[in-house]
C-alpha positions as CSV (number, residue, x, y, z in Angstrom):
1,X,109.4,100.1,31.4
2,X,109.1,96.7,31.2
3,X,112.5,94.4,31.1
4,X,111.2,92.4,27.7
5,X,110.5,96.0,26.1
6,X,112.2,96.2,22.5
7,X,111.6,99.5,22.0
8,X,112.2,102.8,24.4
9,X,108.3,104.0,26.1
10,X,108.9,108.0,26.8
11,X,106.6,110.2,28.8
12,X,105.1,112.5,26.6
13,X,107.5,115.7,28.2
14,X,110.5,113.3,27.3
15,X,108.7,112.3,23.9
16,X,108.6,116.2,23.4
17,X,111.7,117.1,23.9
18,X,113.4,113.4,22.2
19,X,111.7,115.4,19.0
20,X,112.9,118.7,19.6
21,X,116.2,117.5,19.7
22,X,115.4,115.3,15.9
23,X,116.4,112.2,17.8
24,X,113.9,108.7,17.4
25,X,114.8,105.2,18.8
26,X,115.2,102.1,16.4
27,X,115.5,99.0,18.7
28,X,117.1,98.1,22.1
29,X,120.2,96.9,22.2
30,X,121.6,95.5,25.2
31,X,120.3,95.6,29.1
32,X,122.5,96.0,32.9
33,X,121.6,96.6,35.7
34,X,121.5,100.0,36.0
35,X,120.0,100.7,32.2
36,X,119.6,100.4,29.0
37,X,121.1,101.4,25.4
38,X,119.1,101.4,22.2
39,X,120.0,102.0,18.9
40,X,118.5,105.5,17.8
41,X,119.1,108.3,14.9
42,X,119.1,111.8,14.4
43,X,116.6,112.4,11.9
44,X,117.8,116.0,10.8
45,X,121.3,114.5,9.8
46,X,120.9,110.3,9.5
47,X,123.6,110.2,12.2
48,X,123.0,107.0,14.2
49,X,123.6,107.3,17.8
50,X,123.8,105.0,20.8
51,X,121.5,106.0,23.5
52,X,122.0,105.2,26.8
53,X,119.5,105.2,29.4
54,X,120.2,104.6,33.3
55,X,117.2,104.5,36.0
56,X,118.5,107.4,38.3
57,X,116.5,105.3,41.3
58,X,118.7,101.8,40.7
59,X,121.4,103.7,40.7
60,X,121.4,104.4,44.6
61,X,122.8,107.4,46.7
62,X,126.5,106.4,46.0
63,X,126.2,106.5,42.5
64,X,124.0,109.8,42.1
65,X,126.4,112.0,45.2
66,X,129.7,110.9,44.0
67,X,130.2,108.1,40.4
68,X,127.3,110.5,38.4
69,X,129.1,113.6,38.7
70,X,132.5,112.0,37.9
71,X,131.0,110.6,34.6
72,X,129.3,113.1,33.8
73,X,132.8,115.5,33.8
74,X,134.8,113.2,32.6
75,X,132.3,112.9,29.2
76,X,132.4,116.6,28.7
77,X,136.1,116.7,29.4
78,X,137.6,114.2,27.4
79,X,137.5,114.6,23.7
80,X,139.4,111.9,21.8
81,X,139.3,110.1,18.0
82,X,139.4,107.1,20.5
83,X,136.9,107.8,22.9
84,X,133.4,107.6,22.7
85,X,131.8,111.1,21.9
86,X,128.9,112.4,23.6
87,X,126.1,114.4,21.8
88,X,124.0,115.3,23.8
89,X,122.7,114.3,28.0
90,X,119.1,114.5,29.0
91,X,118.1,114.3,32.5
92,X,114.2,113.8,32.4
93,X,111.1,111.1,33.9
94,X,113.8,110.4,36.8
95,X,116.0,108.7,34.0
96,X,119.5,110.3,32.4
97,X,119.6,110.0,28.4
98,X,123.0,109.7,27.0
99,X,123.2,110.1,23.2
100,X,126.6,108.3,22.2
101,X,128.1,108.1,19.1
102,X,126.5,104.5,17.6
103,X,129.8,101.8,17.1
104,X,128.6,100.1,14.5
105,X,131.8,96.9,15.3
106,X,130.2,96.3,19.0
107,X,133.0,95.3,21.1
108,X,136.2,93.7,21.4
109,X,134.3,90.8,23.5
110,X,131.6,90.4,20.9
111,X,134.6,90.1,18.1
112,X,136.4,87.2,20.5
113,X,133.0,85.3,20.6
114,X,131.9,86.0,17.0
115,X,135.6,84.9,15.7
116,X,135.8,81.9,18.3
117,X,139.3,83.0,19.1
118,X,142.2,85.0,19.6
119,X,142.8,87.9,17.4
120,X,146.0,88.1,15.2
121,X,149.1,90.0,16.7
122,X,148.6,92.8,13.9
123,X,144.7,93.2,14.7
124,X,145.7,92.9,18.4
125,X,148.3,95.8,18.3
126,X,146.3,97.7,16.2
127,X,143.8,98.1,18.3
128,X,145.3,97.8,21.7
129,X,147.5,101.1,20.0
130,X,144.4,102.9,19.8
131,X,143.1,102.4,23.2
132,X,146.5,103.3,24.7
133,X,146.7,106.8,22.9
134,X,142.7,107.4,24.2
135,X,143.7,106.0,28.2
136,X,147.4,108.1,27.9
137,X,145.7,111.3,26.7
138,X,142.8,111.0,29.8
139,X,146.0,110.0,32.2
140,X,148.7,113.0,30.6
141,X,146.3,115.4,29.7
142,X,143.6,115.2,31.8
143,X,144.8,113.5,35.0
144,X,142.0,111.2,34.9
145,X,141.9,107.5,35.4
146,X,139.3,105.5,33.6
147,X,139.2,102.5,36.6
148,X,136.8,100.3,34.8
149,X,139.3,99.5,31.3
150,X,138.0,95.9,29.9
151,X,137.7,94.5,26.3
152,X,133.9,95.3,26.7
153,X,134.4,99.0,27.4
154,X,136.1,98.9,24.3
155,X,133.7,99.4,21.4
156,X,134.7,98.8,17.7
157,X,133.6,101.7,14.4
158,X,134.7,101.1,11.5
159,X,137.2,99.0,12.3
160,X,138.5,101.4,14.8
161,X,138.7,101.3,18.9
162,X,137.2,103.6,21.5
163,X,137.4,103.6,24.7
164,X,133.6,103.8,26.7
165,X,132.5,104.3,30.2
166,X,133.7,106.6,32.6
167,X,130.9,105.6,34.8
168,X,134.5,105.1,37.4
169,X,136.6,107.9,36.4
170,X,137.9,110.3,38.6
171,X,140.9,112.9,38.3
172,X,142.9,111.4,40.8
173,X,146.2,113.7,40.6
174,X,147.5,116.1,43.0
175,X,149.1,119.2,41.5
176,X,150.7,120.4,44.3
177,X,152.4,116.9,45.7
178,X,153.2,116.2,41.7
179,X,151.6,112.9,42.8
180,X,149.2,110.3,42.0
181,X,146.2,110.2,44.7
182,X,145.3,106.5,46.0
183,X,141.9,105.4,45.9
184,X,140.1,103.2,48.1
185,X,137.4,102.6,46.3
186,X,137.8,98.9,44.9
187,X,135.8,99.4,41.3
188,X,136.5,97.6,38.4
189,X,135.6,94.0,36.8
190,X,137.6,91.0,38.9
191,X,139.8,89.8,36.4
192,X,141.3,93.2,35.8
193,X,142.2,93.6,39.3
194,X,146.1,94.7,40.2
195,X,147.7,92.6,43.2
196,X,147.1,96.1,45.4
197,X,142.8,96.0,44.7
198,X,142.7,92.4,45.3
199,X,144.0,92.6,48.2
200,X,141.7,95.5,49.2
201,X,144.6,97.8,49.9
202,X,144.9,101.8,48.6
203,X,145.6,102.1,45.3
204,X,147.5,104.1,42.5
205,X,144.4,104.7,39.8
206,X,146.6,104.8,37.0
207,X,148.9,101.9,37.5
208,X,145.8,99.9,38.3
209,X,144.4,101.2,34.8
210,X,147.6,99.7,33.4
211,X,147.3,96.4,35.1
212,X,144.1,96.0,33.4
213,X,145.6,97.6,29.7
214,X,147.7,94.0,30.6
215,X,144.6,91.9,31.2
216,X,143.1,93.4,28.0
217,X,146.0,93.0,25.5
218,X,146.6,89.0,27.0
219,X,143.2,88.6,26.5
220,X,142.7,89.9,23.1
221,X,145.9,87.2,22.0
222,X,145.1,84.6,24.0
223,X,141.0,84.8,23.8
224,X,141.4,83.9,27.8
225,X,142.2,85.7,31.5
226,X,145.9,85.9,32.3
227,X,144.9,85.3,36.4
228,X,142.4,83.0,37.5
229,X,139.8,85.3,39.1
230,X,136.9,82.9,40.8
231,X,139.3,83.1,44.3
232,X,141.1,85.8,45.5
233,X,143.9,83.9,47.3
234,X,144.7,82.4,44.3
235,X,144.0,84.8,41.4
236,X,146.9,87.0,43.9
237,X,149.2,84.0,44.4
238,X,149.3,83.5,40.4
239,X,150.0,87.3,40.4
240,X,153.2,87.0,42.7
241,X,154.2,84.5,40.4
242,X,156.6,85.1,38.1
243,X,156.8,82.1,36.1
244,X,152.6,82.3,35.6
245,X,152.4,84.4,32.6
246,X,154.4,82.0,30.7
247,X,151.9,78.9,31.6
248,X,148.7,80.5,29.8
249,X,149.9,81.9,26.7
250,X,148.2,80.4,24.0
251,X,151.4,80.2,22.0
252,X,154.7,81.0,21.5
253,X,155.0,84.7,21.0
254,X,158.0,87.0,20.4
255,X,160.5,88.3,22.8
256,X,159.5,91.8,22.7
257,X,155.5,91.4,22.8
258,X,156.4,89.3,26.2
259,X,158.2,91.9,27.4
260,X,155.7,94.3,27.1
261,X,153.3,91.8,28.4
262,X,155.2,91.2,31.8
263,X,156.0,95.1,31.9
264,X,151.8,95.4,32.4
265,X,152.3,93.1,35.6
266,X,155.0,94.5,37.8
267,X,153.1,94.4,40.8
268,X,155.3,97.3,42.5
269,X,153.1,100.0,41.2
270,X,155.9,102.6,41.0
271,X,158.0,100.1,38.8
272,X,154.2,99.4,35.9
273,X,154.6,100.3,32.8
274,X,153.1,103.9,32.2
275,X,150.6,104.5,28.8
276,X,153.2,106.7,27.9
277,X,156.3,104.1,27.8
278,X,153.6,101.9,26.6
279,X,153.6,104.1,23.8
280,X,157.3,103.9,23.0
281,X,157.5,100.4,23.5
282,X,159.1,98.5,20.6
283,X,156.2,95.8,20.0
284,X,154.2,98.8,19.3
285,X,156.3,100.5,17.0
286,X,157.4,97.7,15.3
287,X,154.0,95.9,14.9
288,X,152.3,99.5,14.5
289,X,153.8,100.2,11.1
């Protein structure tokens, strides 16, 4: 397939068994490195879908042995009004298919750039609300850390977040030790980093997924990175810092949405906010009614 290609060219097997399943594609819609997604529709029900298509031989070895499988279990596992939902998975013409429901908002990125700034607190917790009960339900229910959370993987439909991507989730709990298991794979997007993956050292997946719930909610009210991120000897030496935060707000915000904000970036990982204190906390309840 060509990189300019608008529109999705299937073998005729694949074509045959796109129709079989009553789905067509409409146009493409973005492009990575790994794949595509294009708009499509279910032509039995109207149901517009997102399809997305990754080149099983750019993906490598790594990806296929080890990340494929976790994604793959961790979209048939997790079942959320704030996640994504999968329809359907087609592996065929050495390419996987993955028929996600279509967000018809795009993402929380495209709605900072479209509205040339930070969103309202209201919006903000709004939506930062939703994403916390999708990422607390995968942590609580499911043992399962997302590892990749960002304001892109965070798509908008009808005016409502989910939570996308689990091309880096893993269950990463041990029942028997009743503790979290430390990863060493460093995966993620660079501003999102904790102090413990920037400095390459193990990790606890789910306090690292909370770091990053920090990153997201700053940037979502601030329209900019809490941590400077081109150099990591200084994005860590803002981190340490406890007087940082208060030098890139935006604005003057309320005592209790800082609070939260500085709860995010406790670097001691056993002392991080959980999702499920998140939860409780009283920016959210108060701003949530």
């Amino acid at each position: 397939m060509a990189e300019d290609d608008k529109t999705l060219n299937l073998d005729p097997k694949t074509a045959a068994v796109f129709k079989k399943k009553n789905y067509v594609v409409e146009k493409k819609l973005n492009e990575g490195a790994f794949g595509q997604v294009f708009k499509g529709r279910n032509v039995q029900t109207g149901e517009l879908v997102a399809i997305k298509v990754m080149f099983i031989d750019k993906l490598g070895d790594k990806y296929n042995t080890r990340f494929w499988p976790r994604e793959l279990a961790a979209l048939q596992e997790v079942k959320h009004e704030h996640v994504i939902a999968v329809h359907d998975i087609i592996r065929a013409d050495n390419k996987y298919f993955i028929f996600l429901e279509f967000a018809n908002g795009g993402d929380i990125t495209g709605w900072l750039k479209k509205n040339n700034g930070p969103m309202a607190e209201s919006l903000a917790c709004y939506w930062f609300t939703q994403v916390s009960r999708a990422l607390q339900y995968m942590h609580d229910e499911h043992k399962m850390a997302h590892r990749d959370i960002k304001i892109d993987n965070v798509l908008l439909h009808n005016n409502r977040a989910k939570l996308t991507d689990f091309g880096f989730a893993r269950n990463a709990y041990d029942l028997d030790r009743h503790a979290a298991i430390l990863s060493g794979t460093f995966c993620g997007t660079q501003p999102y980093y904790s102090p413990q993956l920037v400095q390459r050292r193990r990790y606890n997946p789910f306090a690292a997924d909370c770091w990053a719930m920090g990153v997201m909610l700053f940037a979502m009210l601030n329209n900019k990175f809490p941590f400077h991120f081109d150099n990591d000897k200084t994005m860590l030496a803002e981190q340490l810092n406890p007087d940082h935060l208060a030098t890139r707000y935006v604005k003057k915000f309320p005592a209790d949405l800082r609070d939260l904000q500085e709860k995010f970036f406790i670097v001691e990982e056993k002392n991080r906010i959980t999702m499920a204190q998140v939860l409780e906390h009283p920016w959210i309840l108060r701003k949530g009614k």
